[in-house]
VOFI-930665 format. One line per 3 residues: their letters; for each residue x, y, z of N, C-alpha, C, O. Coordinates in steps of 0.2 Angstrom, whole numbers. Each point is the difference from the previous one (the first is absolute). Example, Ala and Ser with C-alpha at 12.3 -4.5 7.8 and 13.67 -1.06 7.14 Angstrom:
BEGIN
AS = 66:-28:39:-4:6:0:4:6:0:5:-1:3 | -7:6:-7:4:6:1:-4:5:3:3:6:1
This chain:
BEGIN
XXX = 6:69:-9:-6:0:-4:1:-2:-7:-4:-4:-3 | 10:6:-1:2:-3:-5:1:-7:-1:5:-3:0 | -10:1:0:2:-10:0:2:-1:-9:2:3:-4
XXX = -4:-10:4:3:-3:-3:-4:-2:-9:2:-1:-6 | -9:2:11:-5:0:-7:1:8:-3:-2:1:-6 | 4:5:9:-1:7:-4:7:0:-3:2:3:-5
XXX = 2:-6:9:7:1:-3:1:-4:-9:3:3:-5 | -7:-13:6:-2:-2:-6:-1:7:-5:3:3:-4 | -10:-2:6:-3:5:-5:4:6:-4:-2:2:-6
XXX = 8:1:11:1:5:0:4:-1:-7:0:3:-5 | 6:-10:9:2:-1:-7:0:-1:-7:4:2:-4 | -10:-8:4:-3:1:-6:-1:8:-4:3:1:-5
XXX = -7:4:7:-2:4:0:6:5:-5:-1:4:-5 | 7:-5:9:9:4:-1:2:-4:-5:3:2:-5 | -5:-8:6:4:-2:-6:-5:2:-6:1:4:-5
XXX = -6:-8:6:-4:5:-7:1:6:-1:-2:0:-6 | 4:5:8:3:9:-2:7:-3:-1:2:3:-6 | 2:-7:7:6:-2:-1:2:0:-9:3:3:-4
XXX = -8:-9:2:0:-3:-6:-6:7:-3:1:2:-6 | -5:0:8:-1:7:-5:1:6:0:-1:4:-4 | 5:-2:9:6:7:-3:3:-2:-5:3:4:-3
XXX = -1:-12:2:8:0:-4:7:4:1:4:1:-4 | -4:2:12:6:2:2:5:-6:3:5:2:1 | -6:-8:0:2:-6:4:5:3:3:6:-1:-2
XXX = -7:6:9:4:1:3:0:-3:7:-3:3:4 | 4:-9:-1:-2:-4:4:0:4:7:-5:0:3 | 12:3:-3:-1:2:10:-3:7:-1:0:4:4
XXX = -3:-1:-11:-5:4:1:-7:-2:3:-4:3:3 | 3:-8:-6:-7:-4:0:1:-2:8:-4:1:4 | 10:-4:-3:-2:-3:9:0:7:2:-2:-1:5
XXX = 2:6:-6:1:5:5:-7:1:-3:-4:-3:3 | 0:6:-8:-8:1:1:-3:-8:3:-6:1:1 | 9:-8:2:-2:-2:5:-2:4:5:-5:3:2
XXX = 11:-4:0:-3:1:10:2:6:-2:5:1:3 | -7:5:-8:-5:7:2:-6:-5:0:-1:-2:5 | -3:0:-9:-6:-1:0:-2:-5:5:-5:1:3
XXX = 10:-7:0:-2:-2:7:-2:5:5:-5:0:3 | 10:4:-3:-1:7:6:-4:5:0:-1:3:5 | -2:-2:-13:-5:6:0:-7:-7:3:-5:3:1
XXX = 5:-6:-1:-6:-6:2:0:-1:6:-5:-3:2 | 10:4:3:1:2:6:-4:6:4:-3:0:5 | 6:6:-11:-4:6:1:-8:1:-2:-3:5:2
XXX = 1:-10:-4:-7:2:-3:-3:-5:7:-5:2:3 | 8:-6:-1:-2:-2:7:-3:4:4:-6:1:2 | 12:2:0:0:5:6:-4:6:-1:-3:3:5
XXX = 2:0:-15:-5:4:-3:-6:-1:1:-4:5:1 | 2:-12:-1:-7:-2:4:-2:0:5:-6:1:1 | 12:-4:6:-4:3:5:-1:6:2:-4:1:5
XXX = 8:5:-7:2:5:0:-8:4:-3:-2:6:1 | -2:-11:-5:-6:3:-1:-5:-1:4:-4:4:-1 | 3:-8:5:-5:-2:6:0:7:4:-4:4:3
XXX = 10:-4:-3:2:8:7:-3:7:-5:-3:5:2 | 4:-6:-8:-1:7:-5:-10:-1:1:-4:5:0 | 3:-10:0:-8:-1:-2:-3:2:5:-5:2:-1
XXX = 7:-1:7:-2:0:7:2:7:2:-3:2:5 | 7:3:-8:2:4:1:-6:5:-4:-2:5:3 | 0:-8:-10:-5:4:-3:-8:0:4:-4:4:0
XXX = 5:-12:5:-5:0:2:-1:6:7:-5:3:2 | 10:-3:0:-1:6:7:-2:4:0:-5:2:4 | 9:2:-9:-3:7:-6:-8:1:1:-3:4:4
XXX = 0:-10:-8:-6:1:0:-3:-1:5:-5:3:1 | 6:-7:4:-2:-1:7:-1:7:4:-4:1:3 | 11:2:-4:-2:8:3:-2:5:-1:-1:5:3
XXX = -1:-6:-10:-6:3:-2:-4:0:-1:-4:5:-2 | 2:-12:3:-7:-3:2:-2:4:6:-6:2:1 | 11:-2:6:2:2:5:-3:8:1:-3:1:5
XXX = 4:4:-8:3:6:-1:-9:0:-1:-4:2:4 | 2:-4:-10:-6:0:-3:-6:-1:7:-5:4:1 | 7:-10:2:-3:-1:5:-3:6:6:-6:0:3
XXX = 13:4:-2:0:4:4:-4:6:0:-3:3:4 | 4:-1:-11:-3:4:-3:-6:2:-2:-3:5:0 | 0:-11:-1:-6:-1:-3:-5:-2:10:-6:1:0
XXX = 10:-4:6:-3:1:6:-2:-7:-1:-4:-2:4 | 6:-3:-9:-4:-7:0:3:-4:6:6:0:3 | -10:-4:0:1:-3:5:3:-6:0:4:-2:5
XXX = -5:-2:-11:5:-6:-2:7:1:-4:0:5:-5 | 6:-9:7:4:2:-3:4:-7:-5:-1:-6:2 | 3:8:-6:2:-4:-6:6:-8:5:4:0:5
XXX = -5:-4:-9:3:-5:2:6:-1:0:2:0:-5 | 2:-1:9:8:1:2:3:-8:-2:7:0:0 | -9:-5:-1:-1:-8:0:8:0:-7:4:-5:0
XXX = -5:8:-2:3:-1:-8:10:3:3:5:-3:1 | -8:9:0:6:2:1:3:2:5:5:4:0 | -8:-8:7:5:-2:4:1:-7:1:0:-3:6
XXX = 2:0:-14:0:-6:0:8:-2:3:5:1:-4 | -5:-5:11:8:-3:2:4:-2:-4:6:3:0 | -6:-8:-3:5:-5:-7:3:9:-3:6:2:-1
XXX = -10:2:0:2:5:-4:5:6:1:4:3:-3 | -7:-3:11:4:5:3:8:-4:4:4:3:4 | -4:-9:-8:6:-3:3:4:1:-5:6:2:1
XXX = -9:-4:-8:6:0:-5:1:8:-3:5:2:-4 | -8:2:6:0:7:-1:6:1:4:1:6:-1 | 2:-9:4:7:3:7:3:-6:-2:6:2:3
XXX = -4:-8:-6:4:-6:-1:6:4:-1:0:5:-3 | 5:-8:4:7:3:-2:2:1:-4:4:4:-2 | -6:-11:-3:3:-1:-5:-3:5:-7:2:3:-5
XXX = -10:-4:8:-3:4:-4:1:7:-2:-2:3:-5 | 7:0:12:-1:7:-1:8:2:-2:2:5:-2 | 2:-10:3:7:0:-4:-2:0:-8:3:4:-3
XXX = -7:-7:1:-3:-1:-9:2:6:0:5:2:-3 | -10:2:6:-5:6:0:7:5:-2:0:3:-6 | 7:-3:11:2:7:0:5:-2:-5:2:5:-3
XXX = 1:-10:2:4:-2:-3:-1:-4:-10:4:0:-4 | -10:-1:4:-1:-2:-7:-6:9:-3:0:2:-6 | -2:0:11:-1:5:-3:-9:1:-4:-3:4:-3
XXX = 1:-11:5:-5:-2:-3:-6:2:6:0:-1:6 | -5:3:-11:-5:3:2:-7:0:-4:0:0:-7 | -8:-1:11:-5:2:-5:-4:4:2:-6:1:1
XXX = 12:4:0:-4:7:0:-2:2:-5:-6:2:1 | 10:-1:-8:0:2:-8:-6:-5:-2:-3:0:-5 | 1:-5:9:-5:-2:-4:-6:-2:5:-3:-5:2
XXX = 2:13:1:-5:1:4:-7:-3:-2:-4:-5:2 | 3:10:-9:-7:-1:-6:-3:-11:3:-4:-3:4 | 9:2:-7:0:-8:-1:-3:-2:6:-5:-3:0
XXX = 10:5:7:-1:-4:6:-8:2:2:-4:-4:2 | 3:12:-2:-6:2:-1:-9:-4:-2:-5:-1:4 | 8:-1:-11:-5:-8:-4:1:-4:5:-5:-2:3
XXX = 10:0:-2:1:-7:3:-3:0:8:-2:-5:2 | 1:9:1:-4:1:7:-6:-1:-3:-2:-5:2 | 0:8:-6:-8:0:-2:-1:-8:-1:-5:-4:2
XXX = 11:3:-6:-2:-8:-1:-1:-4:6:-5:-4:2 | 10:5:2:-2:-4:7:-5:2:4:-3:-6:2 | -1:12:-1:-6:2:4:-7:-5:-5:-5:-2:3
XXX = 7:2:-9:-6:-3:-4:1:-8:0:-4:-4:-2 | 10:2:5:1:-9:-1:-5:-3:6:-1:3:4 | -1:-9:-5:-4:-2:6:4:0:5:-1:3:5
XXX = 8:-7:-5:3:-1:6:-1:7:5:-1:-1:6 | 2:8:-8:0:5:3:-7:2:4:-1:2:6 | -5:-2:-12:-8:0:3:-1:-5:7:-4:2:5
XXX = 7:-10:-5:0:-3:6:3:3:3:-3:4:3 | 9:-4:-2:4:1:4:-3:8:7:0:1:6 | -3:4:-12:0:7:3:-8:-1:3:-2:4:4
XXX = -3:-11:-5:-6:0:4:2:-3:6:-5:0:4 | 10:-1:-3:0:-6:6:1:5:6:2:5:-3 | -3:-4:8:1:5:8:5:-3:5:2:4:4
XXX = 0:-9:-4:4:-1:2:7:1:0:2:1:-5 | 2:-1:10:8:5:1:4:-7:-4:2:-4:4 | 0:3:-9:5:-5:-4:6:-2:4:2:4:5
XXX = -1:-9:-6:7:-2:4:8:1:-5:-1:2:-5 | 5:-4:7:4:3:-5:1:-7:-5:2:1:-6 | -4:-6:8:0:-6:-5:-4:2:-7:1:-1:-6
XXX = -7:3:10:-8:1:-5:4:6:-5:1:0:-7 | 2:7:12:0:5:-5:7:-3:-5:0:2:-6 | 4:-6:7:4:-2:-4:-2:-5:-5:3:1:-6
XXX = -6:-6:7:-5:-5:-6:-6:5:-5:-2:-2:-5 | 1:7:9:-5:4:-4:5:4:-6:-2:1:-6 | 7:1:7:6:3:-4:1:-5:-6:1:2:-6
XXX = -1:-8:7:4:-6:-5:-8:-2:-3:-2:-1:-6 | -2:1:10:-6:1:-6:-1:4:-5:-1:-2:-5 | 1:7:9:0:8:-6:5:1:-4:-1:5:-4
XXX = 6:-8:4:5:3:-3:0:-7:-5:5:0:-4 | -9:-7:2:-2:-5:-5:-5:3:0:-2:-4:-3 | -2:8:4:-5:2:-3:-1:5:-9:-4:0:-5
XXX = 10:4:9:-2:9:-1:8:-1:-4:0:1:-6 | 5:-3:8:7:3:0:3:-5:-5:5:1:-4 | -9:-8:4:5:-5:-5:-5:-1:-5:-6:-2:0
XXX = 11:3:-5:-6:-2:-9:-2:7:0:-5:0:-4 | 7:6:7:0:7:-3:2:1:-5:6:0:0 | -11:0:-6:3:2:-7:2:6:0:4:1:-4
XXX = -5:6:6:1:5:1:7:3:5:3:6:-1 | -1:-12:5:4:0:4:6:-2:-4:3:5:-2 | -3:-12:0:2:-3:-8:5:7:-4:6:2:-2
XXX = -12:1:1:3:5:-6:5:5:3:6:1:-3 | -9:2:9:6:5:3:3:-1:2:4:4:3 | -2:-12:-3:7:-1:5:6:-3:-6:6:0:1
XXX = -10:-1:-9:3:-2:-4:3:7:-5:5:0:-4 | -8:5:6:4:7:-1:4:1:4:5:4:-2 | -4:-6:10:4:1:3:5:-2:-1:3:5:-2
XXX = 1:-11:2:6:-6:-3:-5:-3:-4:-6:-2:0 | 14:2:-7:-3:-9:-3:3:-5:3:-1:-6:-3 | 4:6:8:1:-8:4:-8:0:5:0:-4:5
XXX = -4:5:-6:-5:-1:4:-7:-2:-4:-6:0:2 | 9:0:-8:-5:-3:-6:-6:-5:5:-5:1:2 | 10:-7:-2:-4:-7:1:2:-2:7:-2:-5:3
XXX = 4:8:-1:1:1:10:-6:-1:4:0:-3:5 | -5:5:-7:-5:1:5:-5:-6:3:-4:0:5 | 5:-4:-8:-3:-6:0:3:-4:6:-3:-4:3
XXX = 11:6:-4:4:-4:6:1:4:6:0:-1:6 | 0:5:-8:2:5:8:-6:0:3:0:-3:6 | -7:5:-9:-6:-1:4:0:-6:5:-4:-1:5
XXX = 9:-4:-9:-3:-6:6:5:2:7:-2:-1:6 | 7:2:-6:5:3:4:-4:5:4:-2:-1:6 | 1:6:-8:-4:5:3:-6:-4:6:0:0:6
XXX = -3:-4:-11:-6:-3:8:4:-5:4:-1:-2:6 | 6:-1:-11:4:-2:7:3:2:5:-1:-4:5 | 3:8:-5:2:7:5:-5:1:4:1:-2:6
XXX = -8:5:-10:-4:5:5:-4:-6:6:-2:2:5 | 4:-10:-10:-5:-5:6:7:-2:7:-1:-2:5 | 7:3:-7:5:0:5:2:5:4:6:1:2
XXX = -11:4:-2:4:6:4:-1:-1:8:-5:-4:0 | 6:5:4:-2:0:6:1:4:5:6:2:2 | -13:1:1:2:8:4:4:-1:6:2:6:2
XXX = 1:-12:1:4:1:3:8:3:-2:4:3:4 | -4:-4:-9:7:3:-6:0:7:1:4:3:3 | -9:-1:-4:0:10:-1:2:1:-6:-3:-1:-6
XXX = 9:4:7:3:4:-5:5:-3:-3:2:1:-5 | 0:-7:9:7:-4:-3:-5:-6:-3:3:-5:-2 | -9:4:1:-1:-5:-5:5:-2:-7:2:5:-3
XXX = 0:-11:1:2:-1:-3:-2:0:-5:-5:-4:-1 | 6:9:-5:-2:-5:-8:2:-2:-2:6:0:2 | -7:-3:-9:4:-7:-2:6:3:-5:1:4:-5
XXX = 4:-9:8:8:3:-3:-2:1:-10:-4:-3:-3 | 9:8:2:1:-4:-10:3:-5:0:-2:-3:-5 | 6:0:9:0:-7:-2:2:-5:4:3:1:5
XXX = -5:-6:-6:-2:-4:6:8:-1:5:1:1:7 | 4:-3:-12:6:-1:2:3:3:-7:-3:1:-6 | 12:-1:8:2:-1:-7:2:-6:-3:6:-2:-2
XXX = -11:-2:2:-1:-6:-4:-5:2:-6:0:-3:-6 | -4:7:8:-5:2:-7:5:4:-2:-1:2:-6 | 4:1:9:2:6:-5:6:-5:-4:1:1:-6
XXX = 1:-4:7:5:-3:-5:-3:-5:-3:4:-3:-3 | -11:1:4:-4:-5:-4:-1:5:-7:0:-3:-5 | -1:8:6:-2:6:-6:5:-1:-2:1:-3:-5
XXX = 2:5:6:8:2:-4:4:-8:-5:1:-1:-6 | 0:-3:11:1:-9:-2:-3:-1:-7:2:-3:-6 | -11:6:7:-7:-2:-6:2:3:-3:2:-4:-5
XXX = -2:11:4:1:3:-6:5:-1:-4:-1:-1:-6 | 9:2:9:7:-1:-4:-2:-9:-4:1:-1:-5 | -4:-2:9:0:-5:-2:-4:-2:-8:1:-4:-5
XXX = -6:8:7:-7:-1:-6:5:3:-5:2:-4:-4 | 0:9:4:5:4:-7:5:-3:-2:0:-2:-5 | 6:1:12:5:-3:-5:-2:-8:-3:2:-2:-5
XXX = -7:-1:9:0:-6:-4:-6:-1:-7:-2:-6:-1 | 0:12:-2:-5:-1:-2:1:-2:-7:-5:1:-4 | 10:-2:2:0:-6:-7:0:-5:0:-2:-4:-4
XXX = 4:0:12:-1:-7:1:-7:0:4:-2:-6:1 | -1:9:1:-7:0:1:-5:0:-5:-5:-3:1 | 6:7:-7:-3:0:-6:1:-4:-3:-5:0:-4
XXX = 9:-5:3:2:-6:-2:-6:-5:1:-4:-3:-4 | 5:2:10:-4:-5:6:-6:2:-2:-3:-5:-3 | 0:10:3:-7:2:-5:0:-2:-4:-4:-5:1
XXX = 7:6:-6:0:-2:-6:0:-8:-4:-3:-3:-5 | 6:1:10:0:-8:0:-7:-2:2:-2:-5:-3 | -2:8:5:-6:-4:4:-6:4:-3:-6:-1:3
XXX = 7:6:-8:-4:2:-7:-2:-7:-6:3:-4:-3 | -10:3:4:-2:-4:-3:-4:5:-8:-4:4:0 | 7:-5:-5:-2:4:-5:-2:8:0:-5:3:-2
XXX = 10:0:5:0:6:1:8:3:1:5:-3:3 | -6:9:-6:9:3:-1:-2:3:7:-5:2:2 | 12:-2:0:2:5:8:-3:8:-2:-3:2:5
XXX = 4:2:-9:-1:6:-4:-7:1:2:-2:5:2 | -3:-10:-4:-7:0:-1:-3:-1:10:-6:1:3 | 11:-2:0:-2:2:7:-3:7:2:3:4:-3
XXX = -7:-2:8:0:6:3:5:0:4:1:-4:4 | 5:12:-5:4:3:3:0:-3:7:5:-4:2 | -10:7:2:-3:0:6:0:-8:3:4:-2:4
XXX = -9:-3:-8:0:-7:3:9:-3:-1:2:-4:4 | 2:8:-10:6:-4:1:4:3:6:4:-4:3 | -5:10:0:6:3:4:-4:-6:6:3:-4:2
XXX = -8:5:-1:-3:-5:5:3:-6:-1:6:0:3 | -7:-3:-5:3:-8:0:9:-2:1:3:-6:1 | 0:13:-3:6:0:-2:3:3:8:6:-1:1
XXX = -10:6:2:2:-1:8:-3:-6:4:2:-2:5 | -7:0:-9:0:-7:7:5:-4:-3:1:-3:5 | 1:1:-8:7:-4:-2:4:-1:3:2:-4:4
XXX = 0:13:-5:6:2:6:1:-3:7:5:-2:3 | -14:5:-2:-3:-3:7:2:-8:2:4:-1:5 | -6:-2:-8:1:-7:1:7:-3:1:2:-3:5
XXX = 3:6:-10:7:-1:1:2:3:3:5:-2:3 | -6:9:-1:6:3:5:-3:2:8:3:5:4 | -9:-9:-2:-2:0:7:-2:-9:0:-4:-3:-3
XXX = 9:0:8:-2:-7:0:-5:-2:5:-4:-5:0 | 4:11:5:-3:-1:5:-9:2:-1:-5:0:4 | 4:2:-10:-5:2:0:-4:-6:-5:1:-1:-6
XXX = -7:-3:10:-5:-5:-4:-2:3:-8:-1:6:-2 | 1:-12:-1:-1:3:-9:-7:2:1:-1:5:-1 | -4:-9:4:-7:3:-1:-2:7:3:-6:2:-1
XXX = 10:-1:5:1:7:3:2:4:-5:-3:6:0 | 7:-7:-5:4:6:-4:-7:-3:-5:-5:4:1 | 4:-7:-5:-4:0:-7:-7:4:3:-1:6:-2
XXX = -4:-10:8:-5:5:4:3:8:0:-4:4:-3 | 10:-1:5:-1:5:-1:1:5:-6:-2:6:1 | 4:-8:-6:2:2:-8:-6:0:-3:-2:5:-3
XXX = -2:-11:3:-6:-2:-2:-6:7:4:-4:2:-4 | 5:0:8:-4:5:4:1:4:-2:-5:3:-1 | 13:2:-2:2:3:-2:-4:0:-8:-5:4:0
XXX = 6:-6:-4:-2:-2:-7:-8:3:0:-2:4:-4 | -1:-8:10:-8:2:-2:-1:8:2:-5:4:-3 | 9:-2:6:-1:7:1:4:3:-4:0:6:2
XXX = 5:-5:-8:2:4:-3:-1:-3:-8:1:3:-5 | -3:-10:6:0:0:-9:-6:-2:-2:-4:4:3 | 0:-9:-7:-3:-1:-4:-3:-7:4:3:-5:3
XXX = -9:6:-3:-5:-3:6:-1:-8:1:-3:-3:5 | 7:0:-14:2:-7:0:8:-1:1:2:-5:-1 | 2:9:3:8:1:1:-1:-5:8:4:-5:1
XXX = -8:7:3:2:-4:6:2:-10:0:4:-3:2 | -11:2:-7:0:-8:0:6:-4:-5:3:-5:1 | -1:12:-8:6:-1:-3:5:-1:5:1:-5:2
XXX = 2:10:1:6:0:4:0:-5:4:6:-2:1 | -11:-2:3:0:-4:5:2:-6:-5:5:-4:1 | -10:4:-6:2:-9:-5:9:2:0:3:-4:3
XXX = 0:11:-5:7:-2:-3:4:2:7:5:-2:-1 | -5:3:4:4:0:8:0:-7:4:4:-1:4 | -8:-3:-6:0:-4:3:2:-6:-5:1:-6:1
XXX = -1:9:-8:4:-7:-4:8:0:0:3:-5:-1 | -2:14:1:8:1:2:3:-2:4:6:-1:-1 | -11:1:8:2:-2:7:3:-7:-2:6:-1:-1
XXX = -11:-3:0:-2:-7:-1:8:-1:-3:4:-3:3 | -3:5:-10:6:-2:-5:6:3:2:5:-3:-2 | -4:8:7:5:2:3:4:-7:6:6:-1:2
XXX = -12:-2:1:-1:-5:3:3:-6:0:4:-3:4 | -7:2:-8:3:-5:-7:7:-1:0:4:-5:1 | -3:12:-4:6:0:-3:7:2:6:6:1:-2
XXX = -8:0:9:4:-1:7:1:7:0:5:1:4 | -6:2:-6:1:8:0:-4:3:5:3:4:2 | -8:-5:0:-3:1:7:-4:-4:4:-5:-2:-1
XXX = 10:2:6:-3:-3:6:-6:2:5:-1:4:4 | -3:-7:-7:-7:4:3:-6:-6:-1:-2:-1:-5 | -1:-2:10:-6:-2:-1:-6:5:-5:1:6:-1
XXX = -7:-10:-2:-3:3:-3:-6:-6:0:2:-6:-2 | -10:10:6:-5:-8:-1:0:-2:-8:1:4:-5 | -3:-11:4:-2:-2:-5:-5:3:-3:-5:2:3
XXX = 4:-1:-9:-6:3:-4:-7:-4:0:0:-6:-3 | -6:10:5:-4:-6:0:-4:-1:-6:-3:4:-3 | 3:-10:2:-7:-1:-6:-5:4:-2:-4:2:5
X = 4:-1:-9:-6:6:-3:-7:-7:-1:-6:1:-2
């Protein structure tokens, strides 16, 4: 699950807490790496782990919709469609799921109130209104596409979700954005023939990413006076000082990038820095950073320092 673009991010992120504590303790800062790799693991498994919480609130009410029914002698009874949805009652028994469960100790019981709202929200989303008109018996494909709808509906771009899970860890600040895609990745590969041993997606792919993090990061710090250098040359009437903190740690890990992964394409590393930048800095930082990543490339080039194709720039 840990791939390559949240790892990018991760770093940047560490290294900017690096240069503002002012403690420059290097293998303190890689070790808040991969804790912060690893709690982004766990907000993973924390989200699917809410699909079975929302469903669990859902029953609840179902049986006492139930109960009400019985009571009151009414002849129709409340619709079962929701919550005896298959996709859900597979990952509610997944192995890996319930290892999370007894071993990280994580749970959203304590934030019943919240999951409580968030049901409401889902009975009030269209996707649910369709879903609970329809009469026919779902198949397990239908009930598991209807999960990955509801959960971009209702579950991603939760600003209120956003806030509680940012009281929970601060490694999970700016996590949600990346894991949500993971998460729908999962719920559209699950397959009911799996059962309980469905697979979910490793923390890391191989340990090639995990020492792609590690490789990035020592790299970005120890080399970052010949990195700022390289900046600084390629400042056209502007002091290095007068940069943003943030657009410089960016530029000064794709450097890294560039010289200490040969196997990885230049326009692959500038595209993702440049991505990087639009989401954490100043809203003209993306098109800055591409002009000067691709002039350093360029002069790094030049000057046989890196072996690396890069297209030519096209006429404006």
């Amino acid at each position: 699950m840990i791939n390559r673009e949240l790892i990018r991010l991760k770093v940047v992120q560490l290294s900017y807490a690096y240069y503002q504590n002012g403690s420059h303790q290097l293998a303190t800062a890689e070790n808040d790496l991969f804790t912060s790799l690893s709690k982004a693991y766990d907000l993973y498994l924390y989200m699917l782990e809410l699909m079975v919480e929302i469903t669990r609130i859902a029953e609840r009410a179902y049986l006492t919709a139930i109960q009400r029914a019985e009571r009151l002698g009414e002849a129709q009874r409340p619709n079962p469609r929701f919550v005896n949805n298959q996709f859900v009652a597979q990952l509610r028994v997944n192995h890996q799921l319930q290892d999370f469960r007894e071993n990280q100790k994580k749970t959203w019981a304590n934030d019943e109130d919240f999951v409580r709202r968030l049901y409401k929200s889902v009975t009030e989303s269209q996707e649910y209104q369709e879903w609970m008109a329809q009469t026919d018996s779902p198949t397990y494909a239908e009930d598991r596409d209807f999960w990955r709808r509801l959960y971009k509906a209702v579950i991603v771009d939760n600003e209120d979700l956003d806030q509680l899970l940012e009281e929970k860890s601060i490694f999970w600040n700016d996590d949600r954005f990346i894991v949500d895609t993971f998460v729908l990745k999962t719920i559209k590969h699950f397959e009911k023939k799996n059962g309980a041993n469905q697979e979910l997606l490793p923390e890391y792919r191989d340990e090639e990413d995990r020492e792609f993090a590690r490789r990035l990061f020592r790299a970005s710090m120890l080399g970052a006076d010949n990195y700022r250098m390289m900046i600084s040359q390629s400042l056209r009437n502007w002091d290095l000082e007068r940069l943003a903190l943030m657009d410089l740690i960016v530029m000064q890990t794709a450097i890294a990038e560039m010289l200490t992964f040969p196997n990885i394409p230049l326009t692959v590393t500038i595209n993702e820095y440049v991505d990087i930048s639009k989401f954490y800095s100043t809203p003209r930082s993306g098109g800055y950073i591409n002009g000067m990543l691709d002039a350093i490339a360029r002069r790094l080039i030049e000057e046989g320092k890196l072996k690396k194709d890069l297209p030519e720039a096209k006429n404006s």
